[in-house]
C-alpha atoms as one frame of an Amber mdcrd trajectory, in Angstrom:
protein
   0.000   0.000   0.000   2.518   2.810   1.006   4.331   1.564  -2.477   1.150
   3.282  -3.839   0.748   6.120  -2.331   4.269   7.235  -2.993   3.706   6.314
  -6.470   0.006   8.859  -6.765   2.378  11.225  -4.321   4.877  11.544  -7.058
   2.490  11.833 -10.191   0.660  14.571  -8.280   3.881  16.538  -7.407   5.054
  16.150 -11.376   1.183  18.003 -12.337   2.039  20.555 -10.080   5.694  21.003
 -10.496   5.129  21.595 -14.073   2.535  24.492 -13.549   5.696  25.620 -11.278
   7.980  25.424 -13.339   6.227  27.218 -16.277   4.969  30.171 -14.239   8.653
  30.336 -12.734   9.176  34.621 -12.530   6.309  35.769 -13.988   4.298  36.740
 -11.252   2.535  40.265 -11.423   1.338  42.186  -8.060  -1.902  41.294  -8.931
  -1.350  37.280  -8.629   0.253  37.873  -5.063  -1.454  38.031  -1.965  -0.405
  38.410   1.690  -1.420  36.172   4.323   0.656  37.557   7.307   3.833  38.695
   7.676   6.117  37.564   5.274   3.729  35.090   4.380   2.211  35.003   0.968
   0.257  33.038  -1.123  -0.442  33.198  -5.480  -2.543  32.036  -7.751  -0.098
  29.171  -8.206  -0.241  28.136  -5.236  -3.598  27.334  -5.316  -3.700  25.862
  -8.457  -1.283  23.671  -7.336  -3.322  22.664  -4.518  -6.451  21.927  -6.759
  -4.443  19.974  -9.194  -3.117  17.808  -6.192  -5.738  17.661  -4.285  -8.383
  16.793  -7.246  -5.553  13.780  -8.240  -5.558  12.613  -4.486  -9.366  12.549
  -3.902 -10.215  10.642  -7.013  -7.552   8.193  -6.737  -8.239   7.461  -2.790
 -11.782   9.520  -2.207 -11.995   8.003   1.740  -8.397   9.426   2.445  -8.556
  12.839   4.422  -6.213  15.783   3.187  -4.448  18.380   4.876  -3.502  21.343
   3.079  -1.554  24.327   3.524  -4.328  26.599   1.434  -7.349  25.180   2.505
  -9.076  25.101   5.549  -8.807  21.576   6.993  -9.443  19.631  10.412  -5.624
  18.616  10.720  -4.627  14.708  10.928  -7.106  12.569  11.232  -7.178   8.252
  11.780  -6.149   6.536   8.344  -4.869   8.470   5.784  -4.002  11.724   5.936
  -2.119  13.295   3.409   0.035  16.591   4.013   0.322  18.775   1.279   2.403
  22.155   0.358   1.637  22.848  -3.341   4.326  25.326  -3.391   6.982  25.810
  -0.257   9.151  28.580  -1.031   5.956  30.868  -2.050   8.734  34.213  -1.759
  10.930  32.672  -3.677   8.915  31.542  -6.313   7.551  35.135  -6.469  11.112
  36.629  -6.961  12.364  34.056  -9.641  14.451  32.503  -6.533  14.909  28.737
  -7.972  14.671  26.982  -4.820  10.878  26.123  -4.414   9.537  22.883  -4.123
   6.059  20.314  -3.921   5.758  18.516  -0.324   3.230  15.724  -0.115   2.936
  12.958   2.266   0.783  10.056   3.542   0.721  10.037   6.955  -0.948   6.822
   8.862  -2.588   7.906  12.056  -0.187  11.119  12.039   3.436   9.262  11.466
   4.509   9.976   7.387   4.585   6.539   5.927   4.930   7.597   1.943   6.199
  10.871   0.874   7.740  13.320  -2.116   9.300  16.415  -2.184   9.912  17.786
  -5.544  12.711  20.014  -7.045  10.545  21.378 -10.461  13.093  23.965 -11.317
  15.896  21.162 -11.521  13.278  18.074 -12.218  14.504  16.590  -9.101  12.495
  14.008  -7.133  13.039  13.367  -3.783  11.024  10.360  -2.658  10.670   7.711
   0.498   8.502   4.801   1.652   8.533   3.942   5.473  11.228   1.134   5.996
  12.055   1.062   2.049  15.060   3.939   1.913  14.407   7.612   0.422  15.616
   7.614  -3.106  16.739  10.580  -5.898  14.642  10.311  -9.145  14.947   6.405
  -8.342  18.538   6.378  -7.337  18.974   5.673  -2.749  20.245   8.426  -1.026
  22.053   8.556   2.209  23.123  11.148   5.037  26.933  12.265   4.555  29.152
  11.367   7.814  31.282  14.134   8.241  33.862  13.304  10.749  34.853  17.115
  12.549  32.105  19.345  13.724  34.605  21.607  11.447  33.354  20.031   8.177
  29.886  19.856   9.003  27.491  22.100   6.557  24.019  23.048   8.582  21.010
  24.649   6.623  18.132  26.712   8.941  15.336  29.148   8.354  15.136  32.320
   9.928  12.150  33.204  12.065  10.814  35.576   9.673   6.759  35.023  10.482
   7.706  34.925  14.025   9.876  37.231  14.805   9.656  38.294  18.321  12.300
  35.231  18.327  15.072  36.792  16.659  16.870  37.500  20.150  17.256  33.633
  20.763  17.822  32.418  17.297  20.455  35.003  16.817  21.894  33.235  19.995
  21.983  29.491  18.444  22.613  30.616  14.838  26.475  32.140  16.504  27.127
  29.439  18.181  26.519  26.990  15.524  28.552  29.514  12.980  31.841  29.533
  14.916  31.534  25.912  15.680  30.798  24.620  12.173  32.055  24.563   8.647
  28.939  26.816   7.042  25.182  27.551   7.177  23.064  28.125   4.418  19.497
  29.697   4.483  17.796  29.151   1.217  13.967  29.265   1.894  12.115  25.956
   1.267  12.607  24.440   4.785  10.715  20.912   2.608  13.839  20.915   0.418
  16.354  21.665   2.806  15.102  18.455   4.633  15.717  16.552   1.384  19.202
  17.911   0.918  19.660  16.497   4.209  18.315  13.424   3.038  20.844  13.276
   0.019  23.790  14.474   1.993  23.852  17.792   0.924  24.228  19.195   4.191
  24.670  17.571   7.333  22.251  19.213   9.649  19.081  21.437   9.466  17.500
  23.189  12.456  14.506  25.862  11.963  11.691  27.106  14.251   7.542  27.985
  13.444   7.070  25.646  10.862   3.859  23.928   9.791   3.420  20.313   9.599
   2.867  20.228   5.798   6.450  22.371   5.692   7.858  19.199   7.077   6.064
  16.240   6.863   7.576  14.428   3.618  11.218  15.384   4.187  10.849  13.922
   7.736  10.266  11.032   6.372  12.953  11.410   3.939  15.580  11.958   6.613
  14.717   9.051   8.639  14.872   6.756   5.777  18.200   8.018   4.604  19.507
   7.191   8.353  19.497  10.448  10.026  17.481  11.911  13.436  15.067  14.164
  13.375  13.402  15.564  16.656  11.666  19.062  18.037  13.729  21.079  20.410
  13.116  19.247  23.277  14.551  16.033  22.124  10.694  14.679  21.294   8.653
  13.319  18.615   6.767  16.391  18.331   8.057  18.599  15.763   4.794  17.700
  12.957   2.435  19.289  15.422   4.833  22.120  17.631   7.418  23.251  14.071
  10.134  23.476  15.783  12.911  20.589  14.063  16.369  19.464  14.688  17.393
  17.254  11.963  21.128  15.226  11.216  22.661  12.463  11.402  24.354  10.692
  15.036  26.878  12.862  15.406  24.934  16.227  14.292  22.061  16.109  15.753
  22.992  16.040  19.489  25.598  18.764  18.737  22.361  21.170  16.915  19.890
  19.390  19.735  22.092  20.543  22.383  22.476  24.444  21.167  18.724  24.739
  20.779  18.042  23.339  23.820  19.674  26.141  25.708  18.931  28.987  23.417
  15.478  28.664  21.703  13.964  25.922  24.029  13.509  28.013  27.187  11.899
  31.181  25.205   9.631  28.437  23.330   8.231  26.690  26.463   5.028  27.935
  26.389   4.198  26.613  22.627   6.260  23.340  23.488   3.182  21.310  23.500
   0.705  23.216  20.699   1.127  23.613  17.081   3.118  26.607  15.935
């Protein structure tokens, strides 16, 4: 079964990559629209959506679907899948090529199938609980740097949240001087797959939503890293706030949060961000 939703996961993402793709900087003012701060959503986006969404419902019309443009009821028992038709919505706007498709099945709220897609470089990231994560077909593992020196780390900035700065200021230094580079790029679904595929060795970013995540959690795990919330938990789908690398990484990014974002995040520690 999860060998088939992966498979209706990645023919969705290709429908909607290519409507990505083809619309790639040619966004006017009047296609844009602001949901928050720094948060924005396009007429792309939500034809994405309907294009995956349509695809998912007729193929499996008792699943339930959770969507980053539509109003939904969150996970629910069975099949839920998690879908974000376009992450990287700012950078798609500004002709910024690092976007991507996230969709997962999740069984009773753990990702068991999922696909994060690259449509700019027609790059498939895809995994299958227990069956490896894979590269348009080709496995994919976590690199195993050996120093802390050598170590490359990708994050997001807090840039919907921002009353955080103070304390992600505070891990982002420490991480800098102790590490061999960090790269912020924008499609926190993507960076999880460049995890994945050894790109860089460690990803840590706060505020996310589970559809943000869901997929390259999966994809992380099955290329043999760790991936936890702040606290060291299983949490991160539902709070946002991830730690991701592989054994030698992720304590070293697990312990830094831990002392710098953890205490000001307490009081969201148990709710969605």
């Amino acid at each position: 079964m999860t060998l088939e939703l992966a498979e209706a996961a990645r023919a969705a993402a290709l429908e909607a990559g290519a409507v990505i793709r083809d619309s790639m900087g040619k966004m006017s003012g009047s296609q844009v629209r602001m949901k928050g701060v720094s948060d924005y959503v396009t007429e792309v986006d939500m034809q994405c959506e309907a294009i995956i969404m349509e695809y998912l419902q007729k193929r499996f019309p008792g699943h339930h679907i959770m969507s980053e443009e539509t109003p939904n009821e969150g996970m629910k028992e069975g099949i839920t899948w998690v879908i974000d038709p376009l992450d990287g919505t700012a950078n798609f706007i500004h002709g910024f090529p690092f976007v991507a498709v996230s969709i997962a099945a999740c069984q009773d709220g753990q990702p068991v199938a999922g696909v994060v897609l690259d449509p700019v470089r027609e790059e498939m990231f895809s995994a299958v609980r227990g069956g490896g994560a894979f590269l348009n077909g080709q496995p994919i593992h976590m690199r195993s740097p050996q120093k802390l020196q050598d170590v490359f780390v990708a994050t997001g900035f807090p840039h919907r949240t921002r009353q955080w700065i103070d304390p992600y200021l505070a891990a982002f230094r420490e991480i800098f001087l102790r590490t061999g580079g960090i790269r912020r790029a924008g499609a926190a679904a993507l960076d999880l797959a460049y995890l994945a595929a050894g790109r860089v060795d460690g990803f840590w970013e706060m505020g996310l939503k589970t559809w943000d995540v869901a997929a390259g959690t999966l994809l992380v795990l099955e290329a043999g890293g760790i991936v936890t919330d702040f606290w060291g938990g299983q949490d991160h789908l539902n709070n946002g706030h991830i730690v991701g690398g592989n054994a030698m990484v992720h304590p070293f990014l697990l312990d830094i949060v831990r002392k710098t974002l953890a205490p000001a995040l307490a009081p969201a520690a148990d709710g969605p961000a």
